[in-house]
TIDOMI-828790 format. One record per residue (C-alpha): y negated, z, x. Coordinates in steps of 0.02 Angstrom, whole numbers, padded with zeros to 5 digits, always signed. Layout:
N
YZX...
! end
This chain:
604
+00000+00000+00000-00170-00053+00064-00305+00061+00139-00453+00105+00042-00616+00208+00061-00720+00264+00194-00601+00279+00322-00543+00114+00307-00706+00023+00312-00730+00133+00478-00566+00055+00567-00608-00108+00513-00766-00093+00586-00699-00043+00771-00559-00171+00751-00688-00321+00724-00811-00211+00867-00619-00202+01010-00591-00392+00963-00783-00455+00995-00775-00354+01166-00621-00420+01204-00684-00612+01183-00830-00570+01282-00715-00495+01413-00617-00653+01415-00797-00762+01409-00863-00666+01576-00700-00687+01664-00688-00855+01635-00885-00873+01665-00846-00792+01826-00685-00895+01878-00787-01064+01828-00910-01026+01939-00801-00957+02092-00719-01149+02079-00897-01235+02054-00960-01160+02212-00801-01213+02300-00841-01404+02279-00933-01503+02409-00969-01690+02328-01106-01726+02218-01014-01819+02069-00886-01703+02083-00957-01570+02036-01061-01628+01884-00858-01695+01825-00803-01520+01856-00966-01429+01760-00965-01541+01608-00758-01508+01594-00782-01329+01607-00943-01300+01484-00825-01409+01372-00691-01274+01394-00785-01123+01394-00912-01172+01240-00782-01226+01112-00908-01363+01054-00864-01548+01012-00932-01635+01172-01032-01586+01325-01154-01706+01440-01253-01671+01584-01414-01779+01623-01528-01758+01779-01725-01818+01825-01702-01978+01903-01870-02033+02003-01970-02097+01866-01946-01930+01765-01813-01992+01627-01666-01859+01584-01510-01997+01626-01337-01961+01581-01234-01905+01733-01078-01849+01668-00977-01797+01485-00833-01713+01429-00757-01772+01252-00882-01917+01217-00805-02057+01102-00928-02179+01125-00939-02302+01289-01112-02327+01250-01170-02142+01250-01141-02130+01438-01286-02258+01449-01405-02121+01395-01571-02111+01472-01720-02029+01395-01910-02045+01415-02023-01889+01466-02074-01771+01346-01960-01842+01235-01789-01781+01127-01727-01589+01121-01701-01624+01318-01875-01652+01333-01921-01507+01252-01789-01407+01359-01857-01472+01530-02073-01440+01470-02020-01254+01437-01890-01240+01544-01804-01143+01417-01641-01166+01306-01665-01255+01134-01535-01312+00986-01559-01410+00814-01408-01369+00710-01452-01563+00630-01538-01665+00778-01553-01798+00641-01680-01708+00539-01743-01603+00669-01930-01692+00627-02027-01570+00739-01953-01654+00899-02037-01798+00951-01865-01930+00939-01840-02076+01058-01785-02224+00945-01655-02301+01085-01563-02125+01107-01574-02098+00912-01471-02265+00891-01330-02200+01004-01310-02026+00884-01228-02101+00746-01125-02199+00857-01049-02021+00928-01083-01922+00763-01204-01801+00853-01259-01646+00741-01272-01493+00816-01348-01496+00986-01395-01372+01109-01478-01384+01269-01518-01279+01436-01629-01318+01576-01535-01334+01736-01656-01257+01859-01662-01259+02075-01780-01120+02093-01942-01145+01982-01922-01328+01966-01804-01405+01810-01691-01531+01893-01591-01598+01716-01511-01511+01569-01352-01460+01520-01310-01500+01330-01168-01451+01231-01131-01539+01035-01040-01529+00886-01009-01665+00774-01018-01551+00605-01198-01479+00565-01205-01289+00608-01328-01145+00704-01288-01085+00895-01281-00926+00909-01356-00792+01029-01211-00753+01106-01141-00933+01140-01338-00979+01184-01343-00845+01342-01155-00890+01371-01216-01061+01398-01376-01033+01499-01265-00920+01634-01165-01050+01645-01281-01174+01668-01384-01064+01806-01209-01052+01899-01198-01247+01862-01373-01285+01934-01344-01178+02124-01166-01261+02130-01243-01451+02115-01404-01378+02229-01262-01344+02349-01178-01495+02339-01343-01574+02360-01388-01470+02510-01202-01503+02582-01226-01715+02535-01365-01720+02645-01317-01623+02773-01152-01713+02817-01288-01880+02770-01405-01816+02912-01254-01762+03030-01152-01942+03016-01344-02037+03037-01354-01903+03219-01191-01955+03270-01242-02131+03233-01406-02123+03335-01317-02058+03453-01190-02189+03486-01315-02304+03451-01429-02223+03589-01261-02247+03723-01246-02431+03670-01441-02472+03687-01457-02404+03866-01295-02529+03923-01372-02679+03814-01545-02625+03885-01483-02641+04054-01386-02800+04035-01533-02869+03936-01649-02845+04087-01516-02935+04201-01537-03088+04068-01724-03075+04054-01751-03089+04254-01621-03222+04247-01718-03329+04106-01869-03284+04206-01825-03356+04372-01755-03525+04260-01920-03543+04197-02008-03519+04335-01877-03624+04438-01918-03765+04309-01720-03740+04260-01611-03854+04129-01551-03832+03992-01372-03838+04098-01443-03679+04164-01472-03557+04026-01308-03605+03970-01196-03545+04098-01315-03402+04123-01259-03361+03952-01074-03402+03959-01078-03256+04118-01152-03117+04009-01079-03179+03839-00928-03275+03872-00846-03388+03778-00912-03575+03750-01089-03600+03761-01181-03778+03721-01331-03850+03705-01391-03997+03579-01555-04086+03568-01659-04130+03384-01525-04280+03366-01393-04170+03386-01342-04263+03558-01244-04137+03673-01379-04095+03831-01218-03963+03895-01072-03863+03879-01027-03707+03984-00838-03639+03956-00773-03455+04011-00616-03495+03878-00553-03629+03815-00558-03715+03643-00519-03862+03554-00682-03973+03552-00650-04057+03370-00620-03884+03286-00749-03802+03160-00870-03959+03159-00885-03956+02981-00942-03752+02999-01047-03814+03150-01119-03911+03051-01162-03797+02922-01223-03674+03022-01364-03783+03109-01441-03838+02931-01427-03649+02893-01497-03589+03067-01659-03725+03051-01677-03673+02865-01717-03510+02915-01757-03511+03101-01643-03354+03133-01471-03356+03234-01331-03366+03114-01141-03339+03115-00965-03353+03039-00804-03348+03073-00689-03495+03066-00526-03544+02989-00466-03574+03171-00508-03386+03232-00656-03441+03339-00829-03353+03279-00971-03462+03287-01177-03422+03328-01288-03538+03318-01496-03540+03329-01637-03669+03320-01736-03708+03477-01919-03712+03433-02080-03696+03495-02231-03736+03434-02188-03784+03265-02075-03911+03362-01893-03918+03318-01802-03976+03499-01603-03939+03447-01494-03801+03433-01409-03667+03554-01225-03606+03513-01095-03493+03553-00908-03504+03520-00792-03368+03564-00648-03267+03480-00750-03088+03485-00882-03062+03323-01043-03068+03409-01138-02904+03411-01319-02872+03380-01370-02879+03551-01281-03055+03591-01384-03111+03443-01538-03056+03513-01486-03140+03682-01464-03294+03600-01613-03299+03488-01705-03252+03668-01616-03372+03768-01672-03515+03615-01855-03477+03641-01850-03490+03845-01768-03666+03812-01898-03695+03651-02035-03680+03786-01943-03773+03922-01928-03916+03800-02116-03892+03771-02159-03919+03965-02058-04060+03960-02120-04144+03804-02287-04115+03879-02254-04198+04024-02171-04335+03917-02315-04335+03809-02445-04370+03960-02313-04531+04015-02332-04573+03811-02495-04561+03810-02532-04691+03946-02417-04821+03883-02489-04777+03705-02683-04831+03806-02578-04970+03879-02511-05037+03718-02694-05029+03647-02786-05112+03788-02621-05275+03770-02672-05276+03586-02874-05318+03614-02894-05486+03608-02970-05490+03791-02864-05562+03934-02749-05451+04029-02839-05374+04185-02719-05356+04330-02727-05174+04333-02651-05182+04182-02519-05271+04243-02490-05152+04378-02490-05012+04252-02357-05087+04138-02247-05160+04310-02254-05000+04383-02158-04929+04214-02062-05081+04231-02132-05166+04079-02162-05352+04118-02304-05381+03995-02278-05575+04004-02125-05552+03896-02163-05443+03781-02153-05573+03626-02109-05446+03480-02192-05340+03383-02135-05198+03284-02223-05089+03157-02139-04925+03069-02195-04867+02909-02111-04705+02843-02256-04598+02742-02108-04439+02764-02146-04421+02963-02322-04432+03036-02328-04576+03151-02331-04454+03313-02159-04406+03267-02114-04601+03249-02198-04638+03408-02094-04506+03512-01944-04585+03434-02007-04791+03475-02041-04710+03659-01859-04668+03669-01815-04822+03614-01936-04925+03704-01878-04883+03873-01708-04956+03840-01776-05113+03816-01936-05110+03943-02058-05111+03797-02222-05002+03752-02219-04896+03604-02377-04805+03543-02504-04771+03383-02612-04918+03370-02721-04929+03206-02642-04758+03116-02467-04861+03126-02317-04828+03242-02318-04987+03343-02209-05070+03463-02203-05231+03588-02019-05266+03662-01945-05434+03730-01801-05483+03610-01687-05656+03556-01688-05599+03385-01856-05516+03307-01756-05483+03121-01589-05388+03210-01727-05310+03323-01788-05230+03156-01622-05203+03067-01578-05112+03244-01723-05004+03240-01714-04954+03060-01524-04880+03098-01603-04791+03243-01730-04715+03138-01649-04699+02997-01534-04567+03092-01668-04485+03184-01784-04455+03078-01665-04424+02922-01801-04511+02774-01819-04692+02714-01908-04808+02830-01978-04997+02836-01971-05057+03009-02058-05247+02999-02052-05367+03146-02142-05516+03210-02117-05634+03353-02283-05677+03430-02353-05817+03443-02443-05842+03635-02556-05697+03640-02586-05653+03456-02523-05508+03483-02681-05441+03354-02632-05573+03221-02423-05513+03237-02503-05321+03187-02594-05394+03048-02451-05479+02978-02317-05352+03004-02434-05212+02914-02470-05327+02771-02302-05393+02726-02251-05191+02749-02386-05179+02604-02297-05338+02491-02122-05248+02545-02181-05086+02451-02270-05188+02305-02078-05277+02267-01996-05092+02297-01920-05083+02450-01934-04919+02558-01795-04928+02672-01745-05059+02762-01779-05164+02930-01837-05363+02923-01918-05488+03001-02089-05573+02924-01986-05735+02917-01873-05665+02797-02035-05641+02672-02095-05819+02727-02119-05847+02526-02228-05702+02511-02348-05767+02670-02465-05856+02537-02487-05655+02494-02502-05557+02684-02556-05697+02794-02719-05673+02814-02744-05866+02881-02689-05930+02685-02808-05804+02622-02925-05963+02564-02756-06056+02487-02702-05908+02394-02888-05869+02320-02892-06060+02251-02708-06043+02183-02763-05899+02091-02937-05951+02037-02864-06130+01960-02718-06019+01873-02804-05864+01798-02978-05875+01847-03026-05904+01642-02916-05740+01595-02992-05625+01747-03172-05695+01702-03142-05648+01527-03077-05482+01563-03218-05459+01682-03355-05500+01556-03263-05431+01408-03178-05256+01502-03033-05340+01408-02863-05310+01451-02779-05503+01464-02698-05531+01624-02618-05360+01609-02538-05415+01445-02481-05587+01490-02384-05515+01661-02307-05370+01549-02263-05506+01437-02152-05614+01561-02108-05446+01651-02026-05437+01465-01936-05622+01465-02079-05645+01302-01990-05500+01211-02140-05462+01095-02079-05280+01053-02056-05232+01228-02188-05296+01285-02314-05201+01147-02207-05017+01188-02268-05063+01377-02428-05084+01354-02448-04952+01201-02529-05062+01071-02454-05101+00922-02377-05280+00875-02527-05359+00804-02621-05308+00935-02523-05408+01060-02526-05548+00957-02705-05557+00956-02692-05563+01134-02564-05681+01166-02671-05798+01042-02819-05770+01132-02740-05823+01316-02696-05993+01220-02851-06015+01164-02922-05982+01391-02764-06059+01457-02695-06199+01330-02560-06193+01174-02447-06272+01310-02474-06100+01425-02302-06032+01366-02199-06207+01421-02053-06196+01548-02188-06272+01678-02341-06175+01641-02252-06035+01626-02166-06036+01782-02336-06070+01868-02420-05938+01768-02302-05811+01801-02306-05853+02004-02475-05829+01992-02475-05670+01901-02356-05575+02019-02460-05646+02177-02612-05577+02104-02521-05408+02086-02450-05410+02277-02632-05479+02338-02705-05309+02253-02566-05199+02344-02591-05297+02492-02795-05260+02499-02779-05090+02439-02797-04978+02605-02638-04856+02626-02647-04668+02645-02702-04595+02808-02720-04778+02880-02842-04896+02968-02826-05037+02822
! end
């Protein structure tokens, strides 16, 4: 039979009063044990994995995150225990903002037993779109504190709407103080294991230094005395290959080989296509660059420059990775040779420069004075048969560049290559003035790597001042009927010379005056637009509807047109004769205005 009265109310009262000391017994103990094992963890993100797991077990509640202050002050998820949601760990929450807000501005522990109608908080609409997603309700949060400064928060949530309690509210804030020294820690230990590895780094790095800094000097003296010796390219190679090893060679801006210097051996037609590769890639950027091969070799290569020059590249092939300090000899070792090449291109410039004054004084129209004679014998240039003339067009190079290149190429033939007029210009003795051209144009073509028109005259007697004029001008008519790369001879444009000889100038005015002269009158006096129509009307083979979408005018329009050339040129203009003779004139009238029109950056 059950108890009743006073005395039984009384040992209710001490059973519920033995059972609530006994929980908080079991609380502290396992408050205690939790943070015994948090203090005994060293990594960062192992630790906020162990204190989320633990709050989780000691609070009872649904789910528990942890978010710290990242630099720009917003409370971002670190780690959670019972989440369902992927997306939740995405959190990340403005200043100010949310119950964590609150938590970190008072640095004080805060709950909402409904976070969803908790209006007094000021809400962030991107977290609020992950609650429903996890069914947050009841939420709870604590300030995780190092010293006086809030660092994150620690928050623990139910999923059912309910208040937090005193108890579990100071349960949760010990734990979280224990929580916050055990991630300090791990912070202090992170950084000083961070700062130890970076000493012992230094301080290998500090050994290596003083034996590259000591071989480096041996190299610097050495590229010294080679530049003061006048040395070779030959020489900084094997200078290299002593100190580095491996293969070491040396190619000039046409990717010719100047030398090769071997302490091991390897297989010459390996790794051409990674070469190859690697030299766009090194002149790209103008650093050394490397990679390792599919046949084991590693490969280094850097651009030679100097001056905003490009002169080739330098390389190294061995089967050790190169280490910082070989790159640095290398990228060294490529600016001694840059500014060896630049002695010797000035030197070579000085010898250009005097057959450039020589090629200028044989193109006056003056008689040869016998110093000039001497000049050109004594570069073994026998002026008396120089009876070609070349001229280079290629808008992609300036013609200094194109000059350098005709220099080269003049010597093998005992010509004189130099700038005459704003045009790259050469004189040469040759059987053949349009395989001269087509020769030249491969030449250049692979050289200088962009389209080209290399043009070609045999002179007649002296004219060498005529040849120019003709060569530049039927470059001009070459352009006007669309080429842009290719090498020829002016006899191979013989039809065009009505256009670009300068000596049919008078022919080619009364051609065009006794074919169009009525429709470029009228279109003088009118500002009308006739001889444009009737060329875009046989560029058109007479297609009407073409021909109006070309010029933009509607169909009528054109038709008034077309009536109104009858009416200047005859009903009989449009006949297989006149046509043919109206057309001829129409496109020679075109080429004679692309002909007279100056080029770019050029003497006329």
């Amino acid at each position: 039979m059950a108890r009743t009265g006073p005395g039984a109310a009384d040992a209710t009262g001490d059973g519920e009063l033995a059972s609530y000391r006994l929980r908080r017994e079991r609380e502290l103990s396992s408050l205690y044990q939790t943070a015994r094992s948090l203090t005994a963890l060293g990594e960062v993100d192992e630790v906020l994995r162990s204190i989320v797991r633990h709050a989780h077990e000691l609070i009872g509640c649904d789910f528990v995150y942890l978010s710290l202050l990242d630099a720009e002050g917003y409370l971002t998820l670190r780690a959670s225990a019972g989440t369902i949601s992927p997306e939740f760990s995405s959190a990340r929450v403005p200043p100010g903002l949310g119950l964590g807000g609150r938590v970190i501005e008072s640095r004080a522990p805060y709950w909402v037993s409904n976070y969803r109608e908790a209006h007094a908080l000021p809400h962030d609409p991107e977290f609020d779109l992950l609650v429903p997603r996890e069914g947050l309700m009841a939420l709870l949060g604590v300030p995780l504190m190092a010293g006086d400064q809030a660092i994150g928060a620690l928050f623990a949530a139910d999923r059912t709407e309910r208040p937090f309690e005193k108890d579990e509210v100071a349960l949760f804030r010990a734990f979280a103080d224990h929580a916050a020294v055990a991630l300090d820690n791990a912070r202090l230990y992170e950084a000083s294991r961070v700062s130890l590895q970076r000493l012992t780094e230094a301080y290998r790095t500090i050994e290596a230094q003083v034996a590259t800094m000591e071989r480096a000097a041996a190299v610097h003296e050495a590229l010294t005395h080679v530049v003061l010796t006048g040395g070779s390219p030959g020489d900084i190679a094997q200078l290299l290959v002593e100190h580095l090893r491996g293969t070491v060679a040396v190619e000039d801006r046409d990717d010719r080989v100047l030398a090769v210097r071997c302490a091991e051996e390897r297989d010459e037609d390996a790794g051409q296509d990674l070469a190859r590769e690697l030299r766009e890639e090194a002149r790209r950027t103008g650093r050394c660059v490397s990679a390792h091969g599919t046949d084991g070799a590693f490969r280094s290569v850097v651009a030679v420059r100097a001056g905003g020059s490009h002169f080739g590249f330098l390389s190294l092939t061995r089967h050790a990775a190169p280490e910082p300090a070989d790159i640095r000899m290398l990228e060294r070792s490529a600016q001694i040779m840059g500014l060896l090449s630049l002695m010797r291109d000035a030197r070579v410039e000085a010898e250009e420069r005097v057959r450039g004054e020589l090629l200028m004084e044989l193109m006056s129209r003056s008689a040869l004075h016998p110093a000039q004679r001497d000049r050109a014998r004594a570069r073994g240039v026998d002026v008396d048969h120089l009876d070609v003339l070349v001229v280079v067009d290629c808008p992609g190079r300036p013609a200094g560049e194109i000059v350098r290149r005709l220099t080269s190429l003049s010597r093998e033939s005992s010509g004189l290559a130099g700038e005459y007029l704003g045009r790259a210009t050469m004189l040469l003795r040759a059987d053949d003035a349009e395989e001269t051209a087509r020769t030249l144009h491969r030449a250049l073509r692979h050289t200088l790597g962009v389209p080209a028109l290399v043009v070609a005259d045999r002179i007649a007697g002296q004219e060498r001042s005529r040849s120019f004029t003709l060569t530049q001008r039927c470059i001009k008519v070459m352009r006007a009927l669309g080429e842009h790369d290719r090498g020829a001879g002016t006899s191979q444009y013989g039809m065009y010379a009505l256009v670009f000889d300068p000596e049919r100038a008078d022919d080619l005015d009364r051609f065009l005056a006794d074919s169009l002269g009525a429709l470029l009158e009228y279109d003088r006096r009118r500002a009308t637009d006739l001889v444009a129509t009737a060329a875009a009307y046989f560029a058109h083979s007479g297609n009407l509807s073409r021909t109006a979408r070309s010029l933009h005018v509607h169909l009528n329009t054109l038709l008034k047109r077309l009536d109104r050339i009858g009416v200047l040129l005859g009903e009989d203009w449009r006949t297989p004769d006149s046509a043919l003779r109206l057309h001829l004139a129409l496109r020679l009238h075109e080429l004679k205005a692309a002909v007279d029109r100056p080029a770019p950056g050029t003497a006329g």
